[in-house]
N, CA and C atoms as an extended XYZ file, in Angstrom:
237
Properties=species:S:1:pos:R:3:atomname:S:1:resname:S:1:resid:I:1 pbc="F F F"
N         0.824       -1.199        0.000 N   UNK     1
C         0.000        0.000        0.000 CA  UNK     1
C         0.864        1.258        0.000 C   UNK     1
N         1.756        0.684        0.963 N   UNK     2
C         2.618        2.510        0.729 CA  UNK     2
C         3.527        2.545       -0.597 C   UNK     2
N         3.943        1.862       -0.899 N   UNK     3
C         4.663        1.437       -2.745 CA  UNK     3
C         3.155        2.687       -3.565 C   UNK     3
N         1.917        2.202       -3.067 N   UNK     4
C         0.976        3.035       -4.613 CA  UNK     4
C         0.981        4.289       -3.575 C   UNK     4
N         0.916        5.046       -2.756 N   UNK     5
C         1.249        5.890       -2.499 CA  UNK     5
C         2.559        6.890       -2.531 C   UNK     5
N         3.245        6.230       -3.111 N   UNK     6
C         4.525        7.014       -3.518 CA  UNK     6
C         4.439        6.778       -4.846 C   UNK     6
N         3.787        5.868       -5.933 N   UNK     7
C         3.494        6.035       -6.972 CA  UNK     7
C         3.128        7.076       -7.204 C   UNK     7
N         1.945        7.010       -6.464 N   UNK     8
C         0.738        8.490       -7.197 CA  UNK     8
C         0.871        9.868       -7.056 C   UNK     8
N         2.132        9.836       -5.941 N   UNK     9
C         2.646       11.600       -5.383 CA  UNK     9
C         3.514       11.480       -6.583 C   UNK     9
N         4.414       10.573       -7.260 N   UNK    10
C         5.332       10.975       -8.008 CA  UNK    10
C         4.499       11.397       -9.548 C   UNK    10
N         4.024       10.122       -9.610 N   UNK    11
C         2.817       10.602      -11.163 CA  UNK    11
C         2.226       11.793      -10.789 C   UNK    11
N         1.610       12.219       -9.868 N   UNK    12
C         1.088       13.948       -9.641 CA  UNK    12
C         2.301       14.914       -9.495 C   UNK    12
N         3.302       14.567       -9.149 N   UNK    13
C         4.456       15.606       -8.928 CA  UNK    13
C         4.864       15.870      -10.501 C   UNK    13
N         4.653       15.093      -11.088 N   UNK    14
C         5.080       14.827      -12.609 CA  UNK    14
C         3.811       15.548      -13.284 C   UNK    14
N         2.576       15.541      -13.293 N   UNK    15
C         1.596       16.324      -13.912 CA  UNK    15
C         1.776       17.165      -13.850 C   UNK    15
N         2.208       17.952      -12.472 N   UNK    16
C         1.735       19.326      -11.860 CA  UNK    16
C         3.010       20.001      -12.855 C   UNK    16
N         4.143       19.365      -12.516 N   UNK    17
C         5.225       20.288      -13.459 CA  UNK    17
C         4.744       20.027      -14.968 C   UNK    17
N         4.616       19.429      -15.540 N   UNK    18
C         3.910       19.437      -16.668 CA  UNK    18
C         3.415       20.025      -17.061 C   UNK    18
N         2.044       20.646      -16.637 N   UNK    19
C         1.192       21.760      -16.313 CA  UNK    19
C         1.191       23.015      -16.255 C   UNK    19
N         2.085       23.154      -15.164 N   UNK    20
C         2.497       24.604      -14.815 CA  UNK    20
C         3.796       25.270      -16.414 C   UNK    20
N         4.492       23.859      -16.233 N   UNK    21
C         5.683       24.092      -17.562 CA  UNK    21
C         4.828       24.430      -18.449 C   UNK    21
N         3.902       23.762      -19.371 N   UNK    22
C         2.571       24.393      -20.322 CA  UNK    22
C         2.192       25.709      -20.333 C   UNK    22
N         1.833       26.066      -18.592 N   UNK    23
C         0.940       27.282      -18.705 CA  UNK    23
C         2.672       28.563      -18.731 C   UNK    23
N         3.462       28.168      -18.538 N   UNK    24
C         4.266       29.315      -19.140 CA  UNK    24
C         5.191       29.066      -20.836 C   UNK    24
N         4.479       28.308      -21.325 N   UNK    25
C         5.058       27.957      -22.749 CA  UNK    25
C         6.283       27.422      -22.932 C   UNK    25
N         6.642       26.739      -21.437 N   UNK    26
C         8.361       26.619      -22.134 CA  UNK    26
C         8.454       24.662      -22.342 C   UNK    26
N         9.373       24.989      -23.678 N   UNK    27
C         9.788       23.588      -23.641 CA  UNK    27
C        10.017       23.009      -22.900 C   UNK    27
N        10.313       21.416      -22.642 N   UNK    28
C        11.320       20.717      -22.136 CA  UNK    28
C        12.343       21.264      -21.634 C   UNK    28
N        13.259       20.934      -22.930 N   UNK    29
C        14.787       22.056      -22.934 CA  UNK    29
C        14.380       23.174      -22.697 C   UNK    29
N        14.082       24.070      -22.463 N   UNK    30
C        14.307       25.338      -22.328 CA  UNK    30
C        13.778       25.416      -20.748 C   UNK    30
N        12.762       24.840      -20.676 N   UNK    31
C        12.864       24.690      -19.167 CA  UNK    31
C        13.230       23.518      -17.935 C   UNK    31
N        14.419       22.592      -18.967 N   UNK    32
C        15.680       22.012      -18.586 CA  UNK    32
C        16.367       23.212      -18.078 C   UNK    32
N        16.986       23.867      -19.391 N   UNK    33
C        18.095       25.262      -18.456 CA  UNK    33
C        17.476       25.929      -17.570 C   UNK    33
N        16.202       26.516      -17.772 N   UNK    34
C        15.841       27.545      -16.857 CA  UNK    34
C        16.749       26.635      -15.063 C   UNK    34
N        15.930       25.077      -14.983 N   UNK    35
C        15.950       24.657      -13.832 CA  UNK    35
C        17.617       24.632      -13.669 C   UNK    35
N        18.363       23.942      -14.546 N   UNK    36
C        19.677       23.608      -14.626 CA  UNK    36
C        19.857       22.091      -13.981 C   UNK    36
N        19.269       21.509      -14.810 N   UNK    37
C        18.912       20.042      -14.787 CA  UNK    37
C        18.967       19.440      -16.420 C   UNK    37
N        19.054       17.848      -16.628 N   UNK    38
C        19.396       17.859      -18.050 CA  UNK    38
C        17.631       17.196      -18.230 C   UNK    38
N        17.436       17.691      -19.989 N   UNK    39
C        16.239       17.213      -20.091 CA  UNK    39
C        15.375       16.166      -20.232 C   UNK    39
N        15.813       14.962      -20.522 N   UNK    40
C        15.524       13.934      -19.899 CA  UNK    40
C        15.004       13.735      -18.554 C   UNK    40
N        16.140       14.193      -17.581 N   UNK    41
C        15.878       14.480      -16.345 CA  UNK    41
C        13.889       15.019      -15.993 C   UNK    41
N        14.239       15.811      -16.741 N   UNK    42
C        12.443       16.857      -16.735 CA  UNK    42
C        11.559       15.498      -17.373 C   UNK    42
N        12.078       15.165      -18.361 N   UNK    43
C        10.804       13.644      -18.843 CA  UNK    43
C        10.212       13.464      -18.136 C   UNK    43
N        11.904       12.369      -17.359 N   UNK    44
C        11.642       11.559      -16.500 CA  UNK    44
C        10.642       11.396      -14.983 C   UNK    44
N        10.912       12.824      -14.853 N   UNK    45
C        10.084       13.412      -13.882 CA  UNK    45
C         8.533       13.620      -14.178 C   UNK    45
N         8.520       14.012      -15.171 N   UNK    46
C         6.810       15.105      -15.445 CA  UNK    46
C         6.256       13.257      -15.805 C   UNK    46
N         6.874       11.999      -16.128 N   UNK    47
C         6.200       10.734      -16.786 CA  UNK    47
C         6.190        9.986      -15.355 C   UNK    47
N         6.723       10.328      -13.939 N   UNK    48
C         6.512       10.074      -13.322 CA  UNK    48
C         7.464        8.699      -13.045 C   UNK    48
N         8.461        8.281      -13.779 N   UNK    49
C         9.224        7.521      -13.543 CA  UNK    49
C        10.404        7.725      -12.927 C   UNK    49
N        10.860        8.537      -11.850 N   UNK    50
C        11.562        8.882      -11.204 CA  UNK    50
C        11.495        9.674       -9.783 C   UNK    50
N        11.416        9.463       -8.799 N   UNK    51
C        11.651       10.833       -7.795 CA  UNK    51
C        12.446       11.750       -7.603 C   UNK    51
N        11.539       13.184       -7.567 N   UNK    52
C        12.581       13.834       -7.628 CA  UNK    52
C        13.296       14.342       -6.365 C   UNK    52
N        14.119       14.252       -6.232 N   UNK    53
C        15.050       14.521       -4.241 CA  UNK    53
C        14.714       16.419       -4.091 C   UNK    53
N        14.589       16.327       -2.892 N   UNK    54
C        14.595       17.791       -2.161 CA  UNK    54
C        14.995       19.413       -3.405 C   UNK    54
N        16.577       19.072       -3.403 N   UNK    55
C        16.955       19.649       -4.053 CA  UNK    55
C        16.511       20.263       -5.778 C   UNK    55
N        16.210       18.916       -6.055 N   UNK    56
C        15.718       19.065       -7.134 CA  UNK    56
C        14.272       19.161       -7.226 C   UNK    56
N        13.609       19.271       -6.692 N   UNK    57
C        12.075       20.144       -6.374 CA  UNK    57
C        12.431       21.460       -6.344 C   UNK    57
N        12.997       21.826       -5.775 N   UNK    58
C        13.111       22.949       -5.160 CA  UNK    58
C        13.376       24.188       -6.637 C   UNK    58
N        14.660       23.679       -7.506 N   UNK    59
C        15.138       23.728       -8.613 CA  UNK    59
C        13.974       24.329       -9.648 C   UNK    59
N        13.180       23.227       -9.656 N   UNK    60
C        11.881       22.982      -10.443 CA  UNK    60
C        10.857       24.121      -10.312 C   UNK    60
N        10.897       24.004       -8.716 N   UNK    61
C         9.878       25.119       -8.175 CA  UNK    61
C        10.339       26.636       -8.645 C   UNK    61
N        11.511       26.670       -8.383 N   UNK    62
C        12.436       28.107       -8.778 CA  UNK    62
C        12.258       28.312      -10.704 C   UNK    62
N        11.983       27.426      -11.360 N   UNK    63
C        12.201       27.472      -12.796 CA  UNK    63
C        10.922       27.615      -13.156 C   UNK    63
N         9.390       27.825      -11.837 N   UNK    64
C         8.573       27.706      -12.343 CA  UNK    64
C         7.810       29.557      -11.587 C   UNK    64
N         8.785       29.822      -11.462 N   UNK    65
C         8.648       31.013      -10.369 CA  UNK    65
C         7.605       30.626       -9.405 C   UNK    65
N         7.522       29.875       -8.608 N   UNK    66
C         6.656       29.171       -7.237 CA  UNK    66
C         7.484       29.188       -6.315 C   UNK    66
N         7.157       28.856       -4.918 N   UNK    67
C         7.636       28.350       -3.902 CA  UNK    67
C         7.506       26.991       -3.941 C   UNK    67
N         8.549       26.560       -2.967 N   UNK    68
C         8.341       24.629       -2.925 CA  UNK    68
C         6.687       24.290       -2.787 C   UNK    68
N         6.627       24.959       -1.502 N   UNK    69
C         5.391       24.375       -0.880 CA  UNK    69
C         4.050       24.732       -2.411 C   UNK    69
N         3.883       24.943       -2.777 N   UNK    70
C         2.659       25.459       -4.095 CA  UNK    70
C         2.901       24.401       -5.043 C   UNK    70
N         4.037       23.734       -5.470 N   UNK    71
C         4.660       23.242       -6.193 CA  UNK    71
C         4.262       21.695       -5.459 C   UNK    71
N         4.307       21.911       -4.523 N   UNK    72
C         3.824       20.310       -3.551 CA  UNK    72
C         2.349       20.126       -3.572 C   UNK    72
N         1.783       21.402       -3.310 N   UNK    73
C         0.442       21.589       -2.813 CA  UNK    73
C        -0.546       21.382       -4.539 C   UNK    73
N         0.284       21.806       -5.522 N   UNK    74
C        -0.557       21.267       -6.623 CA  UNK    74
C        -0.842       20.116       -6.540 C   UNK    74
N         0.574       19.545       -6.469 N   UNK    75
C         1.031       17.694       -6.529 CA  UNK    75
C         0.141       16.995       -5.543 C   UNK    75
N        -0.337       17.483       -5.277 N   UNK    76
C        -1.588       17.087       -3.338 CA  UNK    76
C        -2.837       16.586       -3.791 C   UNK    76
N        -3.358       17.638       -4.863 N   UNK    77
C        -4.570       18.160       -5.312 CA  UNK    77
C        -5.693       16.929       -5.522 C   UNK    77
N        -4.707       15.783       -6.286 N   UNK    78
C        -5.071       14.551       -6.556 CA  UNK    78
C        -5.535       13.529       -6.165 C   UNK    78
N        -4.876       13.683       -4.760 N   UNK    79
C        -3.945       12.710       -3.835 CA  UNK    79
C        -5.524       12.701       -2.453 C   UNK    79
């Protein structure tokens, strides 16, 4: 049970940047550099096949002009 609960925060952590990346028009790559992460990396994340660590939330959140916590609190929404 706790395995699909860390599924579904990561698949929503992965929408929400998805989303938000959309509503400001930026690519992948382009909002690969903004974060300073490689783009794959961003895939991997927004497809939900990866977690992303502290740091690199945080990154994400900054490339999306948000705070962590908003950036979590989308990712919640689902949940």
């Amino acid at each position: 049970m706790e395995k699909d609960k860390v599924n579904k925060i990561r698949g929503e952590f992965g929408m929400a940047v998805r989303k938000l990346r959309h509503k400001l028009d930026l690519s992948q790559e382009d909002f690969a550099d903004r974060a300073n992460i490689h783009r794959t990396y961003v895939s991997s994340i927004e497809l939900g096949k990866v977690d992303a660590g502290l740091g690199i939330a945080y990154k994400i959140a900054a490339a999306l002009n948000l705070p962590l916590s908003k950036l979590i609190k989308e990712a919640e929404k689902n949940i």
